[in-house]
C-alpha positions, 0 to 999 in steps of 0.5 A: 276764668281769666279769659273771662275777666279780660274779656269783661274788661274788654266790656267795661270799655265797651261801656264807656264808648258807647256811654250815650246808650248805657248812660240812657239805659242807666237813667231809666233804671235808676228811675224806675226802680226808684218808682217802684220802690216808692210804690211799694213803700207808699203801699206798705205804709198803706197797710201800716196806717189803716191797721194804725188808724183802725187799732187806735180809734176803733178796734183796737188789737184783739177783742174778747166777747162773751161766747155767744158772740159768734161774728163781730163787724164794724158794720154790724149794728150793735142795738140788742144784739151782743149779750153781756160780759157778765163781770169782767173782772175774771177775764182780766185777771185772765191777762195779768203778766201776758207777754206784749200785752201793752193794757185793756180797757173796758167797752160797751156799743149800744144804740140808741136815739138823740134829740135837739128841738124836733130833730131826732136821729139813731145814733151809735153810741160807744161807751168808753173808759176814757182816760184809760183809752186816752193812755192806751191809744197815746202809747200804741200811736204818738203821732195820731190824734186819739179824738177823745177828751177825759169827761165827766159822767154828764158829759159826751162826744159828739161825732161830727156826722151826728152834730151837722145832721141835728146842729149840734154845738159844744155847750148844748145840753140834749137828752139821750135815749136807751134801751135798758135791760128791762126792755123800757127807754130810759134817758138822761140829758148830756152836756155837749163837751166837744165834737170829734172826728176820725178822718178816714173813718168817718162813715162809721166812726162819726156817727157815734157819740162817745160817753163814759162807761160808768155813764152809760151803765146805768142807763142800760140798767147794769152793774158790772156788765160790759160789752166786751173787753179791747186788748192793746199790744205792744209794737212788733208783738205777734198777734195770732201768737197773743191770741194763742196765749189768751185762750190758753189764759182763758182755758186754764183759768176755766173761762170762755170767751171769743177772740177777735183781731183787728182785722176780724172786725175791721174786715170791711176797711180791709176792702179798701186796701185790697182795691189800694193793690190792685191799682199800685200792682197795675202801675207797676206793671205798666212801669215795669212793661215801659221800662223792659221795652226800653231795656230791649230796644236799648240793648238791641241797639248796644249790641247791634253796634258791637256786631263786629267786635263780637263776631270777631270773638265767636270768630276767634273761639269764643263759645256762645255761652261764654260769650253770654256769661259775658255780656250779660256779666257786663249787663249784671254790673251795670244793672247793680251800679244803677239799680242800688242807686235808683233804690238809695234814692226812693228810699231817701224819698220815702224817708222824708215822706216819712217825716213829713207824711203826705196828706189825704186831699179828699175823704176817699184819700182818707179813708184809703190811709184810715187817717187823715195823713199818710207817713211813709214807712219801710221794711225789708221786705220793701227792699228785697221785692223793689231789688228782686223784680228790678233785677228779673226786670233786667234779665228778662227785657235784656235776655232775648237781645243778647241770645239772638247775638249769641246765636249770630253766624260771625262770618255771614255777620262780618261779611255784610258788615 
């Protein structure tokens, strides 16, 4: 063991003679593990935001329907398709004193047709609980925009998509049409309030018009009937977890409903981030492929310097594997000291940009994000995958170099040199 840390010593000398190579080496480890932790930083924060910007604006954190309702989407449309929750109250009960439970609001999602002069167009329409959502969707994201306003019964929101088709304006007065209960078209006119928009989310989203629930049904012709009921957690509340506890609420209670997370219904949103890691993945790689190969040429050089003074150690006695321990010791050392400072520096960057935030230059950034800005945020998750693939990076790029050295004839070596 001593003879081994005087022949480390004897490396670390080795590094400062030869400190244009390490000094190469070490910059192009520090940048690329400090790439790649921004990479996946970005795509953590990917996750984090589209799952931020669909639980706020649209899905909330888990959904409960009536029992009929076998499957629930985003791009399902809702006209005459969902049986009502007959009386919500029995359920809500169902959820008093729930562990993470951070509150529940009240929904229904119809269809139905909007009208300006001659133009008329199909329009979802989303009947909200507004202050409660406007409260609900504050607490879980601060920093979002939560795109509604508190209305009164004859008041809606128009989405931007809807408005720029039929050149609809705060301020217009416009009749909307519904399907009722009776299965004739019942409809009211409406006061314009505001238009809003979802950045990210707009193919679906703008293409709503929000009105308040207690607006919406009695033009459905119902009393207490609601559509489903949206379910908002606390942060770091475990979803699959609550909705284990919901069901038993539910059973114990003698009540049926269907459960549905965020991402049941988000699930075509998903796509987006599944493509955003296929394209990050294919960076890395490159990045990862770019920098081995630098690592091996560089290393082959190093060593290839080195010839005499560690033929004359194998020479001297030194077993091929102590040689080894060695030489990838010297590497470990050196690799630690650039990889923790090119990691320190990606999360400096990633800390900014998590104050900052970057914003979505087009609608296809905005949708990737689900918002129309993109915080930075880490875990450690991010720091042990950047750390663990910036390590085997090293082992592996400089393993074949120093086993071709180990394996050299030192009298042949030293005669030719």
């Amino acid at each position: 063991m001593r003879s081994f840390f005087a022949l480390l010593r004897l490396s670390a000398l080795q590094l400062r003679y030869y400190k244009t190579r390490y000094l190469i080496m070490g910059l192009l480890l520090v940048l690329g593990s400090g790439f790649l932790f921004i990479s996946l930083a970005y795509l953590h924060s990917i996750e984090k935001s589209l799952e931020q910007g669909l639980i706020t604006r649209l899905t909330g954190h888990l959904q409960v329907y009536p029992p009929e309702v076998k499957e629930i989407s985003l791009y399902q449309d809702p006209t005459g398709q969902n049986p009502w929750i007959q009386d919500p109250r029995p359920l809500e009960k169902g959820l008093q004193s729930l562990p993470g439970l951070l509150g529940s609001t009240r929904r229904i999602l119809t269809g139905g047709l909007l009208q300006k002069g001659e133009k008329s167009m199909g329009v979802l329409i989303a009947g909200l609980e507004m202050e409660k959502e406007n409260s609900l969707r504050n607490r879980v994201s601060p920093r979002l925009p939560t795109g509604i306003v508190p209305l009164a019964d004859q008041e809606i929101l128009v989405g931007r998509g809807v408005a720029k088709v039929l050149k609809i304006i705060p301020g217009d007065r416009i009749p909307l049409l519904v399907p009722n209960e009776s299965g004739f078209i019942s409809g009211r006119r409406f006061l314009v309030k505001g238009l809003f928009s979802t950045p990210g989310l707009d193919p679906i989203a703008e293409l709503f018009i929000y009105i308040n629930l207690s607006a919406l049904q009695p033009l459905l012709g119902l009393e207490k009937e609601i559509g489903h009921l949206v379910l908002f957690t606390s942060e770091g509340t475990l979803l699959d977890l609550f909705k284990e506890q919901v069901a038993e609420n539910f059973k114990s209670l003698g009540l049926t409903a269907n459960l549905f997370t965020w991402e049941e219904v988000g699930r075509p949103f998903l796509g987006i981030l599944s493509l955003s890691r296929i394209v990050l993945g294919l960076t890395n790689l490159l990045i990862i492929i770019i920098i081995s190969l630098s690592i091996t040429n560089s290393t082959l050089m190093s060593l290839f310097d080195r010839t005499p003074e560690l033929g004359t150690l194998l020479i001297l006695g030194t077993r091929p594997g102590v040689l080894f321990r060695l030489l990838w010791g010297e590497l470990l050392l050196f690799g630690l000291a650039t990889l923790s400072l090119g990691l320190f520096l990606g999360w400096i960057l990633a800390t900014v940009l998590g104050r900052v935030g970057i914003p979505a230059l087009n609608p296809a950034m905005a949708m990737a994000f689900g918002q129309e800005r993109l915080y930075f945020s880490t875990d450690v998750r991010t720091w042990i995958l950047a750390f663990s693939i910036s390590l085997i990076t090293l082992f592996l790029a400089s393993l074949w170099p120093i086993l071709r050295t180990c394996r050299m004839n030192p009298a042949q070596v030293l005669k030719e040199r």
